[in-house]
N, C-alpha and C positions, 0 to 999 in steps of 0.2 A: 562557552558562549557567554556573552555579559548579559547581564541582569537588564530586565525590560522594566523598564520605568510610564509612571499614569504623571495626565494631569489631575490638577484639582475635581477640576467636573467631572473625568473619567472615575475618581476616587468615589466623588460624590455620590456619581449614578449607581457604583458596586455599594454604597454602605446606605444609601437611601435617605440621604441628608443634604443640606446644601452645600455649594461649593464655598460660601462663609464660613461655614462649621468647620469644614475639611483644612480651614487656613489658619485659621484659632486654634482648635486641637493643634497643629504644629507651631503654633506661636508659643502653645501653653505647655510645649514636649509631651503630649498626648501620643503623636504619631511622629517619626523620623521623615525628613524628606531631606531631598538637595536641591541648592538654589542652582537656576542657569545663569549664564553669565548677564542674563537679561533680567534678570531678579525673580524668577516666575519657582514656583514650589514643583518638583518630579519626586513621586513616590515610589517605591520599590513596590512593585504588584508583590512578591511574593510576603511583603510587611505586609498589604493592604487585604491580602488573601488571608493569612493568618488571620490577622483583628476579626476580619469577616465571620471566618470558623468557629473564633470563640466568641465572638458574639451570637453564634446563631446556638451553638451548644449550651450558653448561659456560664460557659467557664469563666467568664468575666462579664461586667459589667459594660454596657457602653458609655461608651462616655460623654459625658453631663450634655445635652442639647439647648440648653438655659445659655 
C-alpha cells in the first residue's frame, strides 16, 4: 500500500499549531514533506504521527513556535 500523505492544515490540525508553522518548520527541515507538482507541501502522516508521539512523551522537544 503507498504511504497516505496530509496537507498543511491537516498537519496543523494533528500537532495543534498553524498551518504557517507547519510550512516554516519544512522550510527550516524541521519536518520532511513533498512538493506537488502545484507547489503545495504533502506530509507523510506516518512522519507527522511520529513528531506527534514524541512530542506528547516529551522525547523531544517541539519545535520552536517563535
Amino acid at each position: 500500500p503507498s504511504p497516505e500523505y496530509l496537507s498543511r492544515a491537516e498537519v496543523a490540525g494533528l500537532l495543534g499549531v498553524s498551518a504557517n508553522t507547519v510550512a516554516r518548520w519544512a522550510r527550516e527541515g524541521r519536518i520532511s514533506c513533498l512538493r506537488t507538482l502545484g507547489g503545495h507541501r504533502r506530509f507523510s502522516r506516518a512522519v507527522v504521527e511520529e513528531l506527534l508521539r514524541q512530542m506528547k512523551a516529551g522525547g523531544a522537544p517541539p519545535p520552536d513556535k517563535g
